[in-house]
C-alpha positions as CSV (number, residue, x, y, z in Angstrom):
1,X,-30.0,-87.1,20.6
2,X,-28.6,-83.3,21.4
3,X,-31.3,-81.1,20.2
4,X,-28.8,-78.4,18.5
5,X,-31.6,-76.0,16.8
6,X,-35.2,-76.0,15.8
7,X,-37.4,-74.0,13.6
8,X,-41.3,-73.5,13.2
9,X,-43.1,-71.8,10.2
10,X,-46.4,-70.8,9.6
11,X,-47.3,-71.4,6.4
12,X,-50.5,-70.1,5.7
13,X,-50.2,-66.4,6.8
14,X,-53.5,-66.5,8.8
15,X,-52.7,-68.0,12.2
16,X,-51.5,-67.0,15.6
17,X,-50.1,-70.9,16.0
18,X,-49.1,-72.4,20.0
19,X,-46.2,-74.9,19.7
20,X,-45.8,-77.0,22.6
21,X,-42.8,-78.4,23.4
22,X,-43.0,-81.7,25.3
23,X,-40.2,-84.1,26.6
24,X,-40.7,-87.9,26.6
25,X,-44.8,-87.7,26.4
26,X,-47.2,-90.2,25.0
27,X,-48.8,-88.5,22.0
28,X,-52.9,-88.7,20.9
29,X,-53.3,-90.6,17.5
30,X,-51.0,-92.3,15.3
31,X,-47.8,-90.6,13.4
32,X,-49.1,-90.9,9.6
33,X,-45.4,-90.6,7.8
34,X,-41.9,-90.9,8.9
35,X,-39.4,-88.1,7.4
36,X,-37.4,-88.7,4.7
37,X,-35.4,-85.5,4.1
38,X,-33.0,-86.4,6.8
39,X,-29.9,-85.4,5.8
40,X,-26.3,-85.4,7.2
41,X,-24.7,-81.4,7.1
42,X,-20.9,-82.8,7.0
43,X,-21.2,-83.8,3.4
44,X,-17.2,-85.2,3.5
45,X,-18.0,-87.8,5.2
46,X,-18.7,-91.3,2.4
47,X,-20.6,-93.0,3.4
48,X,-23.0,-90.9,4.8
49,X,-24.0,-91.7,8.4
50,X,-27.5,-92.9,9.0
51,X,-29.6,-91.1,11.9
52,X,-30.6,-93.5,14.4
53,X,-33.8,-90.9,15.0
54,X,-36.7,-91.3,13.4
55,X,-38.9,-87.8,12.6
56,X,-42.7,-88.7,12.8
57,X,-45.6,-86.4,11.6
58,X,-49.5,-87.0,12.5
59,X,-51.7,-84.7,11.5
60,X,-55.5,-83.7,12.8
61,X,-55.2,-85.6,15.9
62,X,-57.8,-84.9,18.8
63,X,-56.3,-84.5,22.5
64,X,-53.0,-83.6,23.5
65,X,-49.8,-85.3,25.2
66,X,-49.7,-87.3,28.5
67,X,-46.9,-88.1,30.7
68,X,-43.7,-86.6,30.1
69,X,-43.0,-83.0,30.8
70,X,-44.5,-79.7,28.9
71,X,-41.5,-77.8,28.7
72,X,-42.3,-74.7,26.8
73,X,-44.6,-72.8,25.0
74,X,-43.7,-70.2,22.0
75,X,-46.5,-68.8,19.6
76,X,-45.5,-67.9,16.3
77,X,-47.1,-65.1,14.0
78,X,-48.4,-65.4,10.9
79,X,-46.2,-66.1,7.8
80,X,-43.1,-65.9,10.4
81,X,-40.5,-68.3,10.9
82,X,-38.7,-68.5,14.7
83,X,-35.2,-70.0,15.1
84,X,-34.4,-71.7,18.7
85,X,-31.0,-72.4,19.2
86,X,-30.5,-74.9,21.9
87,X,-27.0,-75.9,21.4
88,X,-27.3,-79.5,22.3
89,X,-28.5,-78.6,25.9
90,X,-31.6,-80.7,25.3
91,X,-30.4,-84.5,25.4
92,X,-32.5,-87.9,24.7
93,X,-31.9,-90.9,25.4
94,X,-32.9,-94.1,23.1
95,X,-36.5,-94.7,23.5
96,X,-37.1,-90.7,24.5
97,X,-38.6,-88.1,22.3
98,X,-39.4,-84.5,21.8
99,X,-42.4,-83.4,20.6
100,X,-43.3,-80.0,18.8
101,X,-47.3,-80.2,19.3
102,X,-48.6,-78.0,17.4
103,X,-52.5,-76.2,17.7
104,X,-54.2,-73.1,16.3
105,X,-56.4,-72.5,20.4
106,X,-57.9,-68.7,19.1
107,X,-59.4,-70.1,16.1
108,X,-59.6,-73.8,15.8
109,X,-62.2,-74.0,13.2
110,X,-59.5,-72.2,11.0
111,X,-57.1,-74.8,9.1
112,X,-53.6,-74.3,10.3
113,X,-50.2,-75.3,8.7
114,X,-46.5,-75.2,9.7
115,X,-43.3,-76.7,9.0
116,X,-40.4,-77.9,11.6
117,X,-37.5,-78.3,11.4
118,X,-35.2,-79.5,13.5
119,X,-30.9,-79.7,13.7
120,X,-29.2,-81.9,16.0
121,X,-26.5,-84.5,16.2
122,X,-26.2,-88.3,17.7
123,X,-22.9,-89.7,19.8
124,X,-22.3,-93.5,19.0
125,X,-21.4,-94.3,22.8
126,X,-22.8,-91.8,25.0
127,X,-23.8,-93.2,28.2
128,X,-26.0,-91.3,30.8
């Protein structure tokens, strides 16, 4: 996978949110759904090419990541929505992952919401 753009947004207008960014971690709890608005951008193509990524969500888990690598931190402010354009210089291998962990550290007893969204495009035979 080359990571080509992400987005965050807060959705709730009340929170100063911290999004980690973490490369090939072990993540606390269990993903609760898998995506599916996963859609291809080049719409002439029939049929429509099938991601081989899956986009997992888990929500209200308690700990953070292990292992891996904690690559970055941005904060977002409320009711804002940030754009990072990485122009596929983030790459993944099969079985590797990137994680957008998201927390609300000034006031955790306050519920927090966002959405992510992510752009990014898959090579049949790439070999590392």
């Amino acid at each position: 996978m080359f990571v080509n753009v992400w987005t965050i947004t807060e959705l709730l207008n009340a929170s100063l949110l911290r999004a980690q960014i973490w490369f090939n971690a072990k993540l606390p709890g269990q993903p609760t759904s898998e995506s599916t608005t996963v859609t291809p951008s080049n719409k002439a193509l029939v049929p429509a090419p099938k991601p081989r990524i899956k986009l997992l969500k888990a929500n209200n888990v308690i700990g953070t990541p292990t292992g891996g690598v904690k690559a970055f931190v941005r904060r977002t402010d409320p009711g804002t929505t940030q754009v990072f354009e990485e122009d596929g210089k983030y790459i993944f291998a099969p079985g590797g992952n990137l994680t957008v962990f998201i927390s609300n550290p000034e006031t955790p007893e306050e519920l927090a919401s966002a959405r992510v969204a992510f752009g990014w495009w898959e090579e049949k035979n790439y070999k590392l």
